[in-house]
C-alpha positions in Angstrom: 4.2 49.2 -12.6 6.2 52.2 -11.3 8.4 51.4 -8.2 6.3 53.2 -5.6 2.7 52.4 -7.1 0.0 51.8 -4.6 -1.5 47.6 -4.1 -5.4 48.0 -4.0 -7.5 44.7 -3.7 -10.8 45.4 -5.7 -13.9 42.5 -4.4 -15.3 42.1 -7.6 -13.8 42.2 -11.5 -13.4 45.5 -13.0 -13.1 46.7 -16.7 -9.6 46.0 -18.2 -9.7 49.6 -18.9 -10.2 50.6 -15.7 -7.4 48.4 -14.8 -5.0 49.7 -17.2 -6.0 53.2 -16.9 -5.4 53.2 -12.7 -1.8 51.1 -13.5 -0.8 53.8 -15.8 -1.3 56.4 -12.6 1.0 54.3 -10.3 -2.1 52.0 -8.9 -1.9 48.3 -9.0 -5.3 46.5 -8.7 -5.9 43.0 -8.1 -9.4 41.5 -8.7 -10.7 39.1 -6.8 -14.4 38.3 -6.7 -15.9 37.8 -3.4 -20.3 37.4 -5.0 -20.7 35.6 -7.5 -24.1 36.7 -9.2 -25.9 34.0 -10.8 -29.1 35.2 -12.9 -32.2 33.1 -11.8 -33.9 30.5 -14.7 -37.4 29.8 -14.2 -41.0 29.3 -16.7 -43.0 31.1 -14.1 -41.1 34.1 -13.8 -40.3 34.2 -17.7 -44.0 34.0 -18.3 -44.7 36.9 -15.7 -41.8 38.6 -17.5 -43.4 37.8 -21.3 -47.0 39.8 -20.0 -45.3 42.5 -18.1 -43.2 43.5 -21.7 -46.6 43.9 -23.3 -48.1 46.2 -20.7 -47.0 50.3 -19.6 -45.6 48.7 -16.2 -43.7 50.6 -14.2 -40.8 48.8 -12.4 -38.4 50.0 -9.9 -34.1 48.8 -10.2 -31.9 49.0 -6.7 -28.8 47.1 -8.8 -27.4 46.9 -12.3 -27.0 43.1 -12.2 -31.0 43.2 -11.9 -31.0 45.1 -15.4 -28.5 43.0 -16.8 -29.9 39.0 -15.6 -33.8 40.4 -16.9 -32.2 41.5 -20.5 -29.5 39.1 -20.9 -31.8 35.9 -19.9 -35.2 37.1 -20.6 -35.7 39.7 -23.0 -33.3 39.5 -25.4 -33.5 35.7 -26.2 -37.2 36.3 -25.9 -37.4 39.6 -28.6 -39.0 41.4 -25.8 -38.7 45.6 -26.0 -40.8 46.5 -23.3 -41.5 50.3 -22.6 -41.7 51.2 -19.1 -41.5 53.7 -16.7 -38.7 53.1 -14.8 -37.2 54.2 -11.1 -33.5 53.3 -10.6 -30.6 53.9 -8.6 -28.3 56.3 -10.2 -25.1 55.5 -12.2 -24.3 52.4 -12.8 -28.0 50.9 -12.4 -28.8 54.3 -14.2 -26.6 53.2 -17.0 -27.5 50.0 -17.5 -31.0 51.0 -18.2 -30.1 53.7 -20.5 -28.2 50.9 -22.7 -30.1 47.7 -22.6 -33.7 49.1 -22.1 -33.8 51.8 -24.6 -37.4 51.6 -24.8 -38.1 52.6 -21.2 -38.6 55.8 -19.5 -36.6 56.4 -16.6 -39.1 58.4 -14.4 -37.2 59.1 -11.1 -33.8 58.2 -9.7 -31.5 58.5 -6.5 -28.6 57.2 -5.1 -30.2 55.0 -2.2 -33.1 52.8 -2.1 -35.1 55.0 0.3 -34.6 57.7 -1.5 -35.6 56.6 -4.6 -38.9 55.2 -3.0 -39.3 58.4 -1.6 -39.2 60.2 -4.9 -41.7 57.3 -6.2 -44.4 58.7 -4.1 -44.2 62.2 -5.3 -45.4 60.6 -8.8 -48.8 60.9 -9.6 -51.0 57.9 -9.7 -48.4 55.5 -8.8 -50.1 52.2 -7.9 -48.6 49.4 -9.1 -44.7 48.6 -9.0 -43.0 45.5 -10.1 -39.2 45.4 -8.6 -36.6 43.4 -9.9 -34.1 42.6 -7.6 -31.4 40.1 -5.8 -32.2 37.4 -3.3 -30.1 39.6 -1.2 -31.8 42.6 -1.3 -32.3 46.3 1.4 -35.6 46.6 2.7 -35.8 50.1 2.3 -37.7 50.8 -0.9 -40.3 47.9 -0.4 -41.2 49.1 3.3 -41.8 52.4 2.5 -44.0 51.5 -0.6 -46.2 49.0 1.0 -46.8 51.4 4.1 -47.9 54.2 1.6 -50.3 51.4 -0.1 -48.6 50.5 -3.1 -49.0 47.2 -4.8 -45.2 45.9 -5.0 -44.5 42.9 -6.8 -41.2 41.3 -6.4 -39.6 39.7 -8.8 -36.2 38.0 -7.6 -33.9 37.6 -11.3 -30.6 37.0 -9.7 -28.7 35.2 -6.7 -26.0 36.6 -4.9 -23.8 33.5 -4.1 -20.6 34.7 -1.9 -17.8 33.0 -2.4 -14.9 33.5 0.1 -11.3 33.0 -0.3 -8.2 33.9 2.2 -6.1 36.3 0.6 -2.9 37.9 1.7 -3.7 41.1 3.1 -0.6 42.5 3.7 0.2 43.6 0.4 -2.8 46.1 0.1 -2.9 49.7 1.3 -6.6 49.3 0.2 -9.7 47.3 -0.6 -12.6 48.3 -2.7 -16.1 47.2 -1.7 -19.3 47.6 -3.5 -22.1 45.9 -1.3 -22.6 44.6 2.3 -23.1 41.1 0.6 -19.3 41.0 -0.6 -18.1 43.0 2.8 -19.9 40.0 4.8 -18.0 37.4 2.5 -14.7 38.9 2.4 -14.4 39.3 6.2 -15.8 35.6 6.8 -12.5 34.5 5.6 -10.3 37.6 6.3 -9.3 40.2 8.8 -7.2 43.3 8.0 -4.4 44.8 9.4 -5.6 48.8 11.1 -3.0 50.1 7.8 -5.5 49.4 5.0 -7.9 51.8 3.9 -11.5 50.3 3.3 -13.6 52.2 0.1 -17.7 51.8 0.1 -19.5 52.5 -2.8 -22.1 53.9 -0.5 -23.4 54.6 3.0 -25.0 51.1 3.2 -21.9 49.2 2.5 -19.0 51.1 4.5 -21.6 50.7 7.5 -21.8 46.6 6.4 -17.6 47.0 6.9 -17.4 49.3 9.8 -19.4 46.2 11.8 -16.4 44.1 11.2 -13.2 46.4 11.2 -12.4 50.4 12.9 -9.9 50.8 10.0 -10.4 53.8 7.9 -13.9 53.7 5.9 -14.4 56.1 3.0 -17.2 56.5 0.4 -16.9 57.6 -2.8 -18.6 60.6 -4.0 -20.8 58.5 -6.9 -21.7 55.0 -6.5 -18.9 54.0 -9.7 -16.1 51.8 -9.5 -14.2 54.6 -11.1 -14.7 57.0 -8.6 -14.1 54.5 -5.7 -10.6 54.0 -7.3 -10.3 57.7 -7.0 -10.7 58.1 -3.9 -8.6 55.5 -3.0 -6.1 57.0 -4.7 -6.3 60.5 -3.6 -6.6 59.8 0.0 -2.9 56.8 0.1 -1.8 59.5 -2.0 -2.1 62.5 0.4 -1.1 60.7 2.9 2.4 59.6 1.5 2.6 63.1 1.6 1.7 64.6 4.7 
């Protein structure tokens, strides 16, 4: 690590890669998890899952662990290869659809919950939605497609457990947060000296950390862990420099 790197605290684990990649740029990062998602076992909602991969559903995706808990505990021990039509966040929930549903067609995206159900209603025919999501989860998309009479079925397929931990502060110029879940956890445990610069992955969490702290809050351009570190780094860097 060069002499005068940059100490970032990132609230949940991150790709070695990533890691690496943001060391080699004179950026430490230490990881330290904050949720801990756990994917939700159960007959009923595998057997709900089992009809809805034979049928043209169309389903709706607000997180990428969502994508992740339905293929990695339903559908592929299952051999299900459902094709859907599909309405998702963009990026990372984006992403994860691309590579583990293949078979689905991604109909509509956006970067926020209420935008994506607004883009929902401009589709033709739209009836029916089944939405996979977190027992933590905005209320957003299902208000505004119930009050525009459409069926929404909710199918919870992961937890979000927190799990908070003191950690030494002091040794970060910045922390990395990626949902009001993990700001709400962190701060249980923690406060912040008025120094440290606070990155949201979007407008929903930096307002979930601006309720606890008045240090500096900035969003990063796209919801991606990636970009979050860039912006980190940008803004300690231009201020060394000023």
């Amino acid at each position: 690590m060069q002499s005068n790197s940059f100490s970032i605290l990132s609230t949940k684990p991150l790709p070695l890669a990533l890691v690496a990649n943001a060391e080699a740029e004179g950026m430490h990062i230490d990881c330290v998890p904050f949720i801990d998602i756990e994917a939700v076992i159960d007959p009923k909602l595998q057997e709900r899952i089992a009809v809805l991969a034979t049928e043209p559903a169309t389903v709706a995706f607000t997180s990428a662990n969502a994508v992740k808990a339905l293929y990695e505990e339903y559908l592929q021990p299952l051999g299900l290869s459902p094709r859907w039509q599909v309405h998702c966040l963009q990026v990372g929930t984006q992403q994860a659809v691309t590579e583990l549903l293949p078979g689905c067609n991604i109909i509509t995206t956006a970067p926020t919950g209420e935008e994506l159900a607004n883009n929902m209603l401009t589709v033709p025919g739209l009836q029916q939605v089944a939405f996979f999501c977190g027992n933590i989860r905005r209320k957003e998309l299902p208000t505004i497609l119930r009050s525009n009479g459409i069926a929404l079925e909710e199918l919870v397929i992961y937890n979000n457990n927190a799990t908070p931990q003191t950690i030494d502060s002091s040794k970060y110029q910045g922390i990395l947060f990626y949902s009001p879940s993990a700001v709400k956890s962190f701060f249980s445990t923690n406060n912040i000296n008025n120094t440290i610069a606070c990155v949201a992955i979007g407008h929903t969490t930096a307002n979930a950390i601006q309720e606890f702290t008045t240090n500096t809050v900035l969003i990063a351009e796209e919801p991606s862990a990636g970009k979050m570190i860039e912006t980190i780094f940008n803004f300690l860097k231009n201020n060394r420099e000023a």
